[in-house]
C-alpha positions in Angstrom: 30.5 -11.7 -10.3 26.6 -12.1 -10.1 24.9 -13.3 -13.0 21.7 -11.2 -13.6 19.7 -13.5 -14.6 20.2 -15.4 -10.9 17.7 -12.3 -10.3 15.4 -13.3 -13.0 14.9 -16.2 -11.6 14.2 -15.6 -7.8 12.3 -12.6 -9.2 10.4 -14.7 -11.3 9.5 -17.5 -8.5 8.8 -14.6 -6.1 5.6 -13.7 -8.8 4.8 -17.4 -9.2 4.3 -17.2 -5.8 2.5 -14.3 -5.3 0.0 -15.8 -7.7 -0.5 -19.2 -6.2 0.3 -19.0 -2.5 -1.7 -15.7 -1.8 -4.3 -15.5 -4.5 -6.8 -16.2 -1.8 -5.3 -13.4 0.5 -6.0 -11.3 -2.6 -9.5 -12.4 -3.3 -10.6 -11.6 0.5 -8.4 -8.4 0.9 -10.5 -7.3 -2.8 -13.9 -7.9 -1.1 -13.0 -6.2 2.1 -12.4 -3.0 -0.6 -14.9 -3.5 -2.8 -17.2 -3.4 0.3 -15.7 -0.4 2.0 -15.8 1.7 -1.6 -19.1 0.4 -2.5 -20.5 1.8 1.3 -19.0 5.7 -0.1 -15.3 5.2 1.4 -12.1 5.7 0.2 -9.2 3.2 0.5 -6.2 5.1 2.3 -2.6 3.4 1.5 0.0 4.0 3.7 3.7 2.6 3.5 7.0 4.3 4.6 10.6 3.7 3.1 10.7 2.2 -0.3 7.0 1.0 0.6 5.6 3.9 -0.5 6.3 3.0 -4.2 3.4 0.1 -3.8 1.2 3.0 -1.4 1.7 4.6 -5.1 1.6 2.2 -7.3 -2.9 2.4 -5.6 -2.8 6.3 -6.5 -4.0 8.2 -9.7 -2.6 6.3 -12.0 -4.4 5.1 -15.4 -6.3 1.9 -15.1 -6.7 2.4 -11.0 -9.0 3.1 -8.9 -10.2 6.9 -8.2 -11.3 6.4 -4.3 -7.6 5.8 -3.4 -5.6 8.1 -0.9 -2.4 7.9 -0.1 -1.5 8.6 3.4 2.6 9.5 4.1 5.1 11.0 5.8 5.4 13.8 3.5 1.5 15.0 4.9 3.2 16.8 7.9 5.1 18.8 5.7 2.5 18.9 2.8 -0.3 19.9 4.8 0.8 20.1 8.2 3.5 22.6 10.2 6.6 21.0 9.7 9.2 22.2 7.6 10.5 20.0 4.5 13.8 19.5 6.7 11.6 17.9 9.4 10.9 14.9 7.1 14.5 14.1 5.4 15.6 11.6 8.0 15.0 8.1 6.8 14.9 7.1 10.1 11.6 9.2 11.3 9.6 6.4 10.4 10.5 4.9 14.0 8.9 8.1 15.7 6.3 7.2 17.8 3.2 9.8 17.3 4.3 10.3 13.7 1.1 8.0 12.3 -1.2 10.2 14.7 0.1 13.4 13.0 -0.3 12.3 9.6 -3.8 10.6 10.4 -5.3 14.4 11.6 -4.3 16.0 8.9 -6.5 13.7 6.3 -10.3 13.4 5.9 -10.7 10.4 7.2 -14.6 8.7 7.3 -16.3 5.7 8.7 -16.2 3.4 5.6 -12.9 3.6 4.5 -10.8 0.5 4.1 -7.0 0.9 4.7 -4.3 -0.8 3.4 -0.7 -0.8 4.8 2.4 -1.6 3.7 5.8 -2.7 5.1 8.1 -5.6 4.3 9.5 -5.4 8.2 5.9 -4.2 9.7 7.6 -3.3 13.0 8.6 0.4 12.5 6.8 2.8 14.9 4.7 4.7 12.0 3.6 1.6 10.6 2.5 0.1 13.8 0.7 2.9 15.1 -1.3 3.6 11.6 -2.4 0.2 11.8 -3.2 0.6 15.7 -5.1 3.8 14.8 -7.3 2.2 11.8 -8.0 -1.1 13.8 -9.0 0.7 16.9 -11.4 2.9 15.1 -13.3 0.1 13.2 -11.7 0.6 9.8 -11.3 -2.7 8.2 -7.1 -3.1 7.2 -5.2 -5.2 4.8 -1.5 -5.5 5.5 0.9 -6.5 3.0 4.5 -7.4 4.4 7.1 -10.3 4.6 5.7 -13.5 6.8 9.4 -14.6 6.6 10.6 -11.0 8.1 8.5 -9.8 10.1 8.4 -13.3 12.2 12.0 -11.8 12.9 10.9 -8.8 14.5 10.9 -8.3 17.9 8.0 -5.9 19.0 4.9 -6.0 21.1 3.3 -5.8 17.7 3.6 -6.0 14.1 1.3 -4.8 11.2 0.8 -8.4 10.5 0.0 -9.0 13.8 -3.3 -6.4 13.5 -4.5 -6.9 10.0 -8.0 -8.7 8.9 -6.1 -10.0 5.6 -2.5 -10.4 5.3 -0.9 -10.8 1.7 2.6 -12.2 1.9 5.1 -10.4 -0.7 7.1 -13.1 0.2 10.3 -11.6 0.5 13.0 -13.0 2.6 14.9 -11.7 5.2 16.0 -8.2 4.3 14.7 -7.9 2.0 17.5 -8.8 -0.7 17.9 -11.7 -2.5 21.4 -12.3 -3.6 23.9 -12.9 -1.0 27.5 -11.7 -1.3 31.0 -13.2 -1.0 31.6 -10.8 2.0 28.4 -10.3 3.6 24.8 -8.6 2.8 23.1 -8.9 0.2 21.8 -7.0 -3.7 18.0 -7.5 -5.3 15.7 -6.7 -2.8 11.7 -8.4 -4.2 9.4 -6.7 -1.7 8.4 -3.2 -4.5 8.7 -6.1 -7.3 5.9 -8.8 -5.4 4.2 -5.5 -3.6 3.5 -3.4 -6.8 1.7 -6.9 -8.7 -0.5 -7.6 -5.6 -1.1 -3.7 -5.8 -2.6 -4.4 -9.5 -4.1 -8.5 -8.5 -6.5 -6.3 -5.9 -7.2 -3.3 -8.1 -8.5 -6.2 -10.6 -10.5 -8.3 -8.0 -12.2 -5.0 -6.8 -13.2 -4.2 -10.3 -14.5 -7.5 -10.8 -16.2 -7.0 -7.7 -18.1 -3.6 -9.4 -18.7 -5.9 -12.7 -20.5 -8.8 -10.6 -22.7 -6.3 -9.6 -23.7 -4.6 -13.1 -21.7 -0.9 -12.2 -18.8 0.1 -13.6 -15.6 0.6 -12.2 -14.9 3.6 -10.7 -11.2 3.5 -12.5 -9.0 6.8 -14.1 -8.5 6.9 -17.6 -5.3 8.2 -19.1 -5.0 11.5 -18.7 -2.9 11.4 -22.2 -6.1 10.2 -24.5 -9.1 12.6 -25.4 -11.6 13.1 -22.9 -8.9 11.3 -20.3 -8.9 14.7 -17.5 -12.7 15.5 -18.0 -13.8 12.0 -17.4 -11.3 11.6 -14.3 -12.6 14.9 -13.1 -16.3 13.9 -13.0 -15.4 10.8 -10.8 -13.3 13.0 -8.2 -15.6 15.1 -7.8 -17.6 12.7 -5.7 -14.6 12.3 -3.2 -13.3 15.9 -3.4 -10.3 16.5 -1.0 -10.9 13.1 0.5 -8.4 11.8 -2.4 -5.1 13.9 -2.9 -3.6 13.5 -5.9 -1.4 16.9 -6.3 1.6 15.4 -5.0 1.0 11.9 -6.0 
Protein backbone atom coordinates (compact mmCIF):
# COMPACT_ATOMS: atom_id res chain seq x y z
CA UNK A 1 0.00 0.00 0.00
CA UNK A 2 1.39 3.51 -0.87
CA UNK A 3 0.26 6.22 1.28
CA UNK A 4 -0.53 9.35 -1.00
CA UNK A 5 0.53 11.67 0.97
CA UNK A 6 4.35 10.00 0.70
CA UNK A 7 3.69 11.96 -2.81
CA UNK A 8 2.72 15.10 -1.10
CA UNK A 9 5.63 15.22 0.42
CA UNK A 10 8.43 14.49 -2.25
CA UNK A 11 6.07 16.58 -4.45
CA UNK A 12 6.20 19.28 -2.17
CA UNK A 13 10.24 19.26 -1.58
CA UNK A 14 10.55 18.92 -5.33
CA UNK A 15 8.78 22.75 -5.47
CA UNK A 16 10.80 23.89 -2.40
CA UNK A 17 13.50 23.08 -4.52
CA UNK A 18 12.62 24.48 -7.58
CA UNK A 19 12.27 27.77 -5.70
CA UNK A 20 15.51 27.84 -3.88
CA UNK A 21 18.10 25.83 -5.82
CA UNK A 22 17.23 27.26 -9.31
CA UNK A 23 15.72 30.58 -8.80
CA UNK A 24 18.87 32.02 -10.27
CA UNK A 25 18.63 29.62 -13.31
CA UNK A 26 15.17 31.22 -13.60
CA UNK A 27 16.18 34.87 -13.25
CA UNK A 28 18.90 34.46 -16.12
CA UNK A 29 16.79 32.06 -18.35
CA UNK A 30 13.84 35.31 -17.89
CA UNK A 31 16.42 37.92 -19.08
CA UNK A 32 17.63 35.85 -21.97
CA UNK A 33 13.50 36.01 -22.98
CA UNK A 34 12.79 39.17 -22.04
CA UNK A 35 15.72 40.25 -24.35
CA UNK A 36 14.87 38.04 -27.26
CA UNK A 37 10.94 39.30 -27.09
CA UNK A 38 11.81 42.79 -26.46
CA UNK A 39 14.31 42.63 -29.96
CA UNK A 40 10.57 41.56 -31.95
CA UNK A 41 11.12 37.53 -31.44
CA UNK A 42 9.01 34.94 -30.40
CA UNK A 43 9.95 32.28 -27.79
CA UNK A 44 9.49 28.81 -29.54
CA UNK A 45 8.90 25.79 -26.87
CA UNK A 46 9.62 22.57 -27.81
CA UNK A 47 9.30 19.29 -25.62
CA UNK A 48 8.33 15.68 -26.76
CA UNK A 49 6.57 12.89 -24.61
CA UNK A 50 4.77 14.14 -21.54
CA UNK A 51 7.16 17.32 -22.04
CA UNK A 52 4.94 18.80 -24.15
CA UNK A 53 2.46 19.48 -21.31
CA UNK A 54 5.19 22.20 -19.91
CA UNK A 55 5.93 23.28 -23.99
CA UNK A 56 2.03 24.05 -23.31
CA UNK A 57 1.73 25.07 -20.21
CA UNK A 58 4.07 28.69 -22.40
CA UNK A 59 1.11 28.62 -25.08
CA UNK A 60 -2.15 30.78 -25.22
CA UNK A 61 -3.16 30.42 -22.07
CA UNK A 62 -4.68 33.35 -19.75
CA UNK A 63 -2.10 35.21 -17.76
CA UNK A 64 0.90 34.14 -20.48
CA UNK A 65 2.72 35.44 -22.73
CA UNK A 66 1.38 36.10 -26.50
CA UNK A 67 4.98 35.81 -28.41
CA UNK A 68 5.07 32.08 -27.46
CA UNK A 69 5.16 29.16 -30.12
CA UNK A 70 4.98 25.95 -29.61
CA UNK A 71 7.05 23.80 -31.75
CA UNK A 72 6.04 19.70 -31.82
CA UNK A 73 5.86 16.68 -33.35
CA UNK A 74 2.38 17.00 -34.38
CA UNK A 75 3.74 20.09 -37.00
CA UNK A 76 4.61 17.37 -39.60
CA UNK A 77 1.29 16.23 -39.64
CA UNK A 78 -0.44 19.70 -38.86
CA UNK A 79 1.31 21.56 -41.38
CA UNK A 80 3.59 19.27 -43.07
CA UNK A 81 2.94 15.94 -45.48
CA UNK A 82 2.69 13.22 -43.14
CA UNK A 83 -0.36 11.52 -42.33
CA UNK A 84 -1.76 11.49 -38.62
CA UNK A 85 -0.67 7.68 -38.59
CA UNK A 86 2.92 8.87 -39.17
CA UNK A 87 3.07 10.59 -35.79
CA UNK A 88 1.32 7.84 -33.32
CA UNK A 89 4.48 5.98 -32.34
CA UNK A 90 5.75 7.21 -29.03
CA UNK A 91 8.90 6.23 -29.96
CA UNK A 92 9.44 8.73 -33.13
CA UNK A 93 10.85 11.03 -30.93
CA UNK A 94 14.29 9.02 -31.40
CA UNK A 95 14.21 9.74 -35.22
CA UNK A 96 16.93 11.43 -36.29
CA UNK A 97 15.90 14.37 -38.84
CA UNK A 98 12.53 14.64 -37.17
CA UNK A 99 13.57 18.24 -35.34
CA UNK A 100 14.75 19.40 -38.98
CA UNK A 101 11.32 18.64 -40.36
CA UNK A 102 9.41 20.25 -37.72
CA UNK A 103 11.89 23.38 -37.68
CA UNK A 104 11.00 24.04 -41.78
CA UNK A 105 7.78 24.06 -41.37
CA UNK A 106 7.65 27.14 -38.65
CA UNK A 107 8.51 30.84 -39.15
CA UNK A 108 11.37 30.93 -37.55
CA UNK A 109 13.41 34.63 -37.16
CA UNK A 110 16.75 35.87 -35.94
CA UNK A 111 15.60 37.01 -32.36
CA UNK A 112 13.76 34.28 -31.16
CA UNK A 113 14.75 32.63 -27.92
CA UNK A 114 13.94 28.88 -27.61
CA UNK A 115 13.21 26.92 -24.84
CA UNK A 116 13.44 23.05 -24.69
CA UNK A 117 12.23 20.65 -22.65
CA UNK A 118 13.07 17.07 -21.62
CA UNK A 119 13.53 15.28 -18.37
CA UNK A 120 16.02 12.61 -20.17
CA UNK A 121 17.42 15.40 -22.86
CA UNK A 122 19.03 12.55 -24.86
CA UNK A 123 16.31 11.62 -27.42
CA UNK A 124 17.14 12.34 -31.06
CA UNK A 125 14.36 15.22 -31.58
CA UNK A 126 15.34 16.87 -28.62
CA UNK A 127 19.02 16.88 -29.32
CA UNK A 128 18.85 17.88 -32.81
CA UNK A 129 16.26 20.94 -32.00
CA UNK A 130 18.64 22.10 -29.62
CA UNK A 131 21.66 21.48 -32.24
CA UNK A 132 19.64 23.33 -34.78
CA UNK A 133 18.82 26.56 -32.44
CA UNK A 134 22.45 26.72 -31.01
CA UNK A 135 24.03 26.47 -34.37
CA UNK A 136 22.03 29.17 -35.80
CA UNK A 137 22.63 31.77 -32.95
CA UNK A 138 19.33 31.46 -31.24
CA UNK A 139 19.85 31.91 -27.60
CA UNK A 140 18.25 28.30 -25.74
CA UNK A 141 17.08 27.53 -22.23
CA UNK A 142 16.90 23.81 -21.39
CA UNK A 143 14.93 22.59 -18.68
CA UNK A 144 15.56 18.75 -17.82
CA UNK A 145 16.73 16.45 -14.93
CA UNK A 146 20.66 17.18 -13.82
CA UNK A 147 20.17 13.84 -11.88
CA UNK A 148 18.95 11.96 -15.27
CA UNK A 149 20.35 13.16 -17.91
CA UNK A 150 24.03 12.68 -16.20
CA UNK A 151 22.78 9.01 -16.87
CA UNK A 152 22.51 9.26 -20.36
CA UNK A 153 24.89 7.99 -22.59
CA UNK A 154 25.07 10.15 -25.88
CA UNK A 155 27.52 12.33 -27.61
CA UNK A 156 25.26 15.00 -26.45
CA UNK A 157 22.56 16.04 -24.27
CA UNK A 158 20.14 19.12 -24.33
CA UNK A 159 21.84 20.12 -21.19
CA UNK A 160 25.00 19.73 -22.59
CA UNK A 161 24.02 22.75 -25.38
CA UNK A 162 21.97 25.09 -23.43
CA UNK A 163 23.05 28.89 -22.24
CA UNK A 164 20.77 28.41 -18.98
CA UNK A 165 19.84 25.12 -17.59
CA UNK A 166 16.88 24.94 -14.97
CA UNK A 167 16.94 21.71 -13.06
CA UNK A 168 13.25 20.18 -12.52
CA UNK A 169 15.01 18.14 -10.30
CA UNK A 170 13.52 14.95 -10.91
CA UNK A 171 15.25 11.77 -10.19
CA UNK A 172 15.99 9.05 -12.18
CA UNK A 173 12.99 8.05 -14.26
CA UNK A 174 11.37 10.16 -13.57
CA UNK A 175 9.13 8.47 -10.73
CA UNK A 176 9.24 8.95 -7.31
CA UNK A 177 7.93 6.13 -5.41
CA UNK A 178 9.57 2.86 -5.63
CA UNK A 179 7.66 -0.44 -5.55
CA UNK A 180 7.88 -3.70 -3.62
CA UNK A 181 8.70 -5.45 -7.02
CA UNK A 182 10.44 -3.05 -9.09
CA UNK A 183 9.81 0.47 -10.90
CA UNK A 184 8.41 3.01 -9.71
CA UNK A 185 4.60 5.43 -9.54
CA UNK A 186 4.61 9.58 -9.26
CA UNK A 187 6.73 10.81 -11.77
CA UNK A 188 7.63 15.12 -10.69
CA UNK A 189 9.25 16.27 -13.92
CA UNK A 190 5.28 18.01 -15.56
CA UNK A 191 4.70 18.90 -11.70
CA UNK A 192 8.42 21.02 -11.19
CA UNK A 193 8.43 21.78 -15.22
CA UNK A 194 4.87 23.47 -15.46
CA UNK A 195 5.86 25.97 -12.03
CA UNK A 196 9.27 27.00 -13.62
CA UNK A 197 7.04 27.41 -16.89
CA UNK A 198 4.93 30.12 -14.67
CA UNK A 199 8.46 31.39 -12.29
CA UNK A 200 9.85 32.60 -16.01
CA UNK A 201 6.64 33.87 -17.49
CA UNK A 202 6.69 36.12 -14.11
CA UNK A 203 10.44 37.24 -14.37
CA UNK A 204 9.87 38.20 -18.03
CA UNK A 205 6.97 40.31 -17.12
CA UNK A 206 8.79 41.86 -14.49
CA UNK A 207 11.35 42.32 -16.89
CA UNK A 208 8.57 44.49 -19.29
CA UNK A 209 7.46 46.42 -15.86
CA UNK A 210 11.34 47.48 -15.06
CA UNK A 211 11.15 49.01 -18.18
CA UNK A 212 7.79 51.10 -17.91
CA UNK A 213 5.77 48.74 -20.87
CA UNK A 214 3.36 46.46 -20.30
CA UNK A 215 3.29 43.00 -20.63
CA UNK A 216 2.60 41.60 -23.68
CA UNK A 217 0.28 38.74 -21.76
CA UNK A 218 -3.42 37.09 -22.99
CA UNK A 219 -6.26 37.88 -21.09
CA UNK A 220 -9.07 35.33 -20.59
CA UNK A 221 -10.79 34.74 -23.42
CA UNK A 222 -13.96 34.01 -20.89
CA UNK A 223 -14.19 37.95 -19.59
CA UNK A 224 -15.53 40.90 -21.75
CA UNK A 225 -13.19 42.32 -24.15
CA UNK A 226 -10.85 39.00 -23.40
CA UNK A 227 -10.69 37.80 -27.57
CA UNK A 228 -10.60 41.48 -28.94
CA UNK A 229 -7.81 42.45 -26.64
CA UNK A 230 -5.80 39.08 -27.39
CA UNK A 231 -6.46 39.62 -30.98
CA UNK A 232 -4.82 43.16 -31.18
CA UNK A 233 -1.52 41.66 -29.57
CA UNK A 234 -1.39 38.65 -32.24
CA UNK A 235 -1.71 40.56 -34.69
CA UNK A 236 1.83 41.86 -34.37
CA UNK A 237 3.22 38.17 -34.65
CA UNK A 238 0.68 36.74 -37.08
CA UNK A 239 1.40 33.10 -38.13
CA UNK A 240 4.67 33.33 -36.29
CA UNK A 241 2.51 32.10 -33.10
CA UNK A 242 0.13 29.08 -33.67
CA UNK A 243 -2.44 28.77 -31.41
CA UNK A 244 -5.21 26.70 -33.41
CA UNK A 245 -4.18 23.50 -32.08
CA UNK A 246 -2.67 24.63 -28.89
Amino acid sequence: MIDQSAYAQVARAAVERVLSVERNAVARAGRVVFDGLRAGGVLQAFGTGHSRSVALELVGRAGGLVPVNQLGIRDVAYYGDASPRDILDPKIEREPGLARRIWELADIRPQDVFVIISNSGGNAAIVEMARLATERGHPMIAITSRTHTAEVAAPQRLADLADVVIDNGAPYGDATLPLPGGGAVCPVSNLTGVLIAQLLVAEVAGHFLAAGETPPVFRSANTPGGDAYNDGLLETYGRRVRLGDA
